[in-house]
N, C-alpha and C positions, 0 to 999 in steps of 0.2 A: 736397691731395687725400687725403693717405693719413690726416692728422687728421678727415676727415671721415667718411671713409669707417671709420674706426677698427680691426677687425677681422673683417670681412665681406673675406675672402679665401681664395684655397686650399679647402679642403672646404669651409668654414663660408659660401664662394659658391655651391657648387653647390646646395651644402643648401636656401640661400635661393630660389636660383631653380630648381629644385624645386618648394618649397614655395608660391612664386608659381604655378607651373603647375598644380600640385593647387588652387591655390583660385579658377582659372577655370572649375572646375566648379561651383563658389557660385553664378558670376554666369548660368547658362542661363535660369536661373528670373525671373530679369528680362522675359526674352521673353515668359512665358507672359500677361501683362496684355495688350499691344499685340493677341497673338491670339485675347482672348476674345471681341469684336465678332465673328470669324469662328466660332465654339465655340459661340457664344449663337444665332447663324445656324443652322447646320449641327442641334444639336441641340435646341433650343428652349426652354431652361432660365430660368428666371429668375434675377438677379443673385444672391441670397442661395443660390438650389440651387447655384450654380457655386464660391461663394465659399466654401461649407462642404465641399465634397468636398476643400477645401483642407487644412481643419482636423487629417487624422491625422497631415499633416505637422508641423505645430506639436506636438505628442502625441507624435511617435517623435522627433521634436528635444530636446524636454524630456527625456523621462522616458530618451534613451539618452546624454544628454552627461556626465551623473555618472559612466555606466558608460564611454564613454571615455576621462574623464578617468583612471579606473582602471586602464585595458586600454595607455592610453598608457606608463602609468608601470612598468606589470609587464610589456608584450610591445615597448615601443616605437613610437615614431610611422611609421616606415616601412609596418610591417607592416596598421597601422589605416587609411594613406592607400591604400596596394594596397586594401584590402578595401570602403574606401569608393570608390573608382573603379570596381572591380566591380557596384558594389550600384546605383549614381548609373545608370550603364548603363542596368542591369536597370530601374530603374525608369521611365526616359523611354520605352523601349521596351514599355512595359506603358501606357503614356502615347498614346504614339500609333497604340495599336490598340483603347483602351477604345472601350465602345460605352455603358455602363449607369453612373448613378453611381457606383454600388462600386467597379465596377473603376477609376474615378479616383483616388475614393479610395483604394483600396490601391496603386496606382501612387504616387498622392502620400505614402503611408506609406512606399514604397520609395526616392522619392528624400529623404525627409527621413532615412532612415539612410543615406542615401550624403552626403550635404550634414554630417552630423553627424562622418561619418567623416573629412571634407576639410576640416571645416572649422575654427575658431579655436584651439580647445584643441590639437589635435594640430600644427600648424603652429606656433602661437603655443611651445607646450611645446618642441620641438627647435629654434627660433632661439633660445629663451632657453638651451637648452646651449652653442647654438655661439659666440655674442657675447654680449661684458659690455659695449665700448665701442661708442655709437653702436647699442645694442640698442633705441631708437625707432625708428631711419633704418630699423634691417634689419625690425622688425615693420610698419612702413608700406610697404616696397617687395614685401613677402609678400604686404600684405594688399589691394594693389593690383589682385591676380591676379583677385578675383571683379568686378574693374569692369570688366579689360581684357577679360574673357569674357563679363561683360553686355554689355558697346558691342559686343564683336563676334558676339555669339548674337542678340541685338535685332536691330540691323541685318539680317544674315544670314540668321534665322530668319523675321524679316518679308517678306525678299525672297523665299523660298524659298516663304512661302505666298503671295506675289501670285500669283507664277510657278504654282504648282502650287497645295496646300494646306497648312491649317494640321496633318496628319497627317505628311506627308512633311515640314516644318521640325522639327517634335520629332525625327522618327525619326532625322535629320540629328544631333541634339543626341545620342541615345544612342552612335552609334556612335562621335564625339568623343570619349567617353568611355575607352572601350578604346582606341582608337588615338592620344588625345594624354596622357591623366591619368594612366595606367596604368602607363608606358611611365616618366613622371617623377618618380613617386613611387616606383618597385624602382628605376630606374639611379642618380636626383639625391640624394634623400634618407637621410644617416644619422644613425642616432642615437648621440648621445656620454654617456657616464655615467661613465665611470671617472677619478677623483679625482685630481687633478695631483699630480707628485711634488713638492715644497717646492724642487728644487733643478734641476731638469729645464726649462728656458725652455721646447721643445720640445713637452712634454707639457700644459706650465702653458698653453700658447696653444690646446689641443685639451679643454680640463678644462671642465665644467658651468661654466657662465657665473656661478653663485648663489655666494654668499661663504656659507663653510663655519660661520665666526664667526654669521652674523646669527641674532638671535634669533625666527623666523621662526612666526608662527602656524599653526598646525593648524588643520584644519576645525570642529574642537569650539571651538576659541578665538575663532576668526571670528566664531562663532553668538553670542560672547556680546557681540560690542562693536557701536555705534550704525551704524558706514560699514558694514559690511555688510548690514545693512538699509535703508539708505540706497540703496545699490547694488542691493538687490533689487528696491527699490519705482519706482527712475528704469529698471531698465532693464529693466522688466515695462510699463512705460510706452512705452517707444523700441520694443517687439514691437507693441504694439498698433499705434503711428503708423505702424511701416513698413510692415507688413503692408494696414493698410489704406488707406496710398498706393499699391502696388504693385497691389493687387486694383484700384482704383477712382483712380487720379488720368485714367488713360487715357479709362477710359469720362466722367468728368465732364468732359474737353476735348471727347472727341467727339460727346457732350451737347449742347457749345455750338456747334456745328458745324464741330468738325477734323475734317480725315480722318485715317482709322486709320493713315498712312501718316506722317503728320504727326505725330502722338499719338506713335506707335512714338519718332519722331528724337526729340520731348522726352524721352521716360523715359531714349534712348539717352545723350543730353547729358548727363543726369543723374548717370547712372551712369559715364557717363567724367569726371565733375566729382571721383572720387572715386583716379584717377589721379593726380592734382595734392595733393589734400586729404588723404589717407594719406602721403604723402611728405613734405610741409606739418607734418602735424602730428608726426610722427615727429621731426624737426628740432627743433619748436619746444620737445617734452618732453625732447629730450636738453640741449639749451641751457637752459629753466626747470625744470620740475619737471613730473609727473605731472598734477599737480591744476590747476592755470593751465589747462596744455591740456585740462582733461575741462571746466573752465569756457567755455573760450573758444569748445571744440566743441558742448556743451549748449546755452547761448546761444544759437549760429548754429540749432541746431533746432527752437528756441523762436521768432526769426525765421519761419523755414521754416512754422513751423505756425500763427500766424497770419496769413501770405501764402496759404496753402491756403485760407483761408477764402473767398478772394477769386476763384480757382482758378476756380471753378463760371461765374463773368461772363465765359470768355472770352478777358479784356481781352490782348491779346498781350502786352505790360511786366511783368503780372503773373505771367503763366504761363511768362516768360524768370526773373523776380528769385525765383522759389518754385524752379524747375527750377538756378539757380545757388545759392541759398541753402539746400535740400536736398539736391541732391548733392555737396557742397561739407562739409556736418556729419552726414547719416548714416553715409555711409560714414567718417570719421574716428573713429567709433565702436568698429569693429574694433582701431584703434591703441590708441585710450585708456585702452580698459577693461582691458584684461591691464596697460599700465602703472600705472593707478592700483591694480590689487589689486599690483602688485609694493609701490607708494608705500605702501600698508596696513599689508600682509598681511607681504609679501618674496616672496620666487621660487620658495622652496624647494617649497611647496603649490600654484601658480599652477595645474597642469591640474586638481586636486580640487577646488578652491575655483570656478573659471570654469566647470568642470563641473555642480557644482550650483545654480551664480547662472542658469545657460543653464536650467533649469527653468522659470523664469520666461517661455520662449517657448511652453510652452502653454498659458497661460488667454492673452499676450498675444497670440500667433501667432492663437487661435481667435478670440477676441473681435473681436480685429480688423477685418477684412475682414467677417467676419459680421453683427456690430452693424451697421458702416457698408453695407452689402450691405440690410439690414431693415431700419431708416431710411429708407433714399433708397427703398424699395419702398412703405412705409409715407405715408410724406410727399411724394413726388415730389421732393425733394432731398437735396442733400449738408450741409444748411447746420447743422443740428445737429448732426453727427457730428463734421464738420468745427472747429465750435465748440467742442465736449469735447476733442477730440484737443490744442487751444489752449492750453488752460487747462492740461492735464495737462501737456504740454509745459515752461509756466510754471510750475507746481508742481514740478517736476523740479529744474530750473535751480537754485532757490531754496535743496531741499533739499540741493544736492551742495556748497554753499557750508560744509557741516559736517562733512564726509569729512577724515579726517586718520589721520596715523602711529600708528595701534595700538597697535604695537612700542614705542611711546613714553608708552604712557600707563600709568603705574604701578596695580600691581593693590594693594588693603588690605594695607598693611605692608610693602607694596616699595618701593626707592627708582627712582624715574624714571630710564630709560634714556635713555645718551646725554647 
């Protein structure tokens, strides 16, 4: 057990589960698809008006994660998860008293800085000070928090609007907020920076997790090799996909004639598919490598995306093997991508560098849901959206098969590390 479990003990436990509790504020947002059939009711909007007051979210995701990544590293993750618990609040509670698009939209502007504040870089950043051994297992059990918050917001949020309405479930969602997230991130979480003494066991087991020796890329250095582009172009890709399953896989079931009720339990499944598959994959990268499990994860969503195409018929087998084959690799997504830039890059840079890769959520955050949103308004279906999303999926997979050790590749006139 204690080989397993490696150094996820004492602080560097709390820390963790913490930093799991801050990122069941990720998963609220899962609920808001199941309740747009009630949203589209209530105010009369059409798919694509609904799906783009989504858009500033995607917009304050990007353009604030670089500045997190920053804020992480000069004030600490503690203090950035406090602030985005505050903000996550404010924002659902701006959510469920909008009346006019705007005010969606800037509510959704507000929980994508509380979402940015909670979410991968800052979490991701202080488990990587606390553990060096078994630091997959501890990022997959963190990173589990936004599924155990979608299956329980979904469900929950769903019930709350049969019972009543889809106003009074958000409002439910904001005050979650201050009373659970807030609470977890000042008492659970600390952050560790100070450099082990050489001789000190004691200190050496409380020390940055990053090896002092590695020769570790900077941001500037990143920009110049092939896997960081790589990495921008797949997971500018995985924005679009999710995004525009989350907007629209609900409504295309209940399309074919599920109830909203129904609809909801898939997406919930889904998202607790990722309970299992965060923990799964954390394992299977500390056992092989980084790059195995970013393949074996992409893959599964390459699966996933052209089972969606099929999504739109219905057929119940299908809409079970798309709902276990997507929540099973989107969410492992969270685990992969900070280990494979660790596999790259090293650790040393992880919140700078994941910071500005997270850019990439908004052209895909917006396009997303949108494109696919004007498509299915345009055409009366999901089948060419669906179809794109496929292919790109496949295009992804393909490229990540070229991602490698950076660190390892000799610049003009140097001799190869390692």
């Amino acid at each position: 057990m204690r080989e397993l479990f490696g150094d996820i003990r004492g602080r560097a436990l709390f820390v963790v589960l913490g930093c799991l509790v801050c990122q069941m504020g990720l998963g609220i947002g899962y609920a808001i698809g199941p309740l747009a059939p009630a949203m589209l009711e209530e105010l009369g909007w059409s798919r694509a008006l609904l799906s783009s007051a989504q858009a500033p979210q995607s917009w304050v995701i990007g353009l604030a994660s670089p500045i997190v990544g920053f804020l992480v590293v000069r004030h600490g993750a503690r203090a950035v998860l406090c602030c985005g618990a505050v903000v996550l609040g404010a924002g659902y509670g701006a959510f469920a008293a909008m009346q006019a698009w705007w005010q969606l939209a800037a509510a959704w502007a507000l929980i994508g800085l509380g979402v940015t504040g909670l979410g991968d870089i800052a979490v991701g950043a202080v488990v990587a000070q606390w553990v060096r051994r078994s630091r997959g297992l501890a990022l997959g059990i963190v990173y589990t928090g936004s599924n155990l918050g979608g299956f329980l917001a979904t469900r929950g949020m769903v019930a709350i609007a049969d019972g009543g309405s889809w106003r009074a479930a958000v409002a439910a969602a904001a005050i979650s907020a201050f009373v659970i997230l807030l609470p977890a991130a000042w008492f659970a979480v600390r952050d560790r920076v100070v450099a082990p003494s050489p001789d000190a066991d004691e200190s050496r087991r409380d020390a940055p997790a990053y090896d002092e020796t590695e020769r570790d890329l900077d941001l500037a250095a990143a920009l110049r090799t092939r896997s960081f582009w790589i990495l921008t172009f797949t997971l500018l890709g995985f924005w679009v996909y999710l995004y525009a399953v989350l907007a629209h896989f609900s409504l295309a079931i209940v399309d074919a004639g599920t109830s909203r009720a129904e609809a909801g339990g898939h997406l919930a499944n889904a998202v607790a598919m990722g309970l299992v598959s965060k923990i799964a994959f954390g394992w299977i990268a500390d056992r092989l490598s980084a790059k195995p499990a970013l393949l074996l994860d992409y893959g599964l969503l390459a699966v996933s995306a052209a089972l969606l195409t099929l999504v739109p018929s219905g057929n119940g087998v299908v809409v079970w093997a798309f709902v276990l084959s997507f929540g099973f690799s989107y969410a492992a997504r969270d685990v992969v991508t900070p280990l494979v830039l660790v596999h790259c890059f090293g650790s040393r840079y992880l919140a700078k560098l994941y910071g500005v890769l997270m850019l990439t959520i908004l052209p895909g955050g917006t396009l997303g849901p949108i494109v696919t949103g004007w498509t299915h308004d345009r055409t009366g279906s999901y089948a060419t959206a669906f179809a794109t999303l496929a292919v790109w999926s496949g295009v992804s997979f393909a490229l990540l098969t070229l991602v490698r050790d950076e660190r390892r590749v000799p610049t003009k006139g140097a001799a190869p590390v390692g």
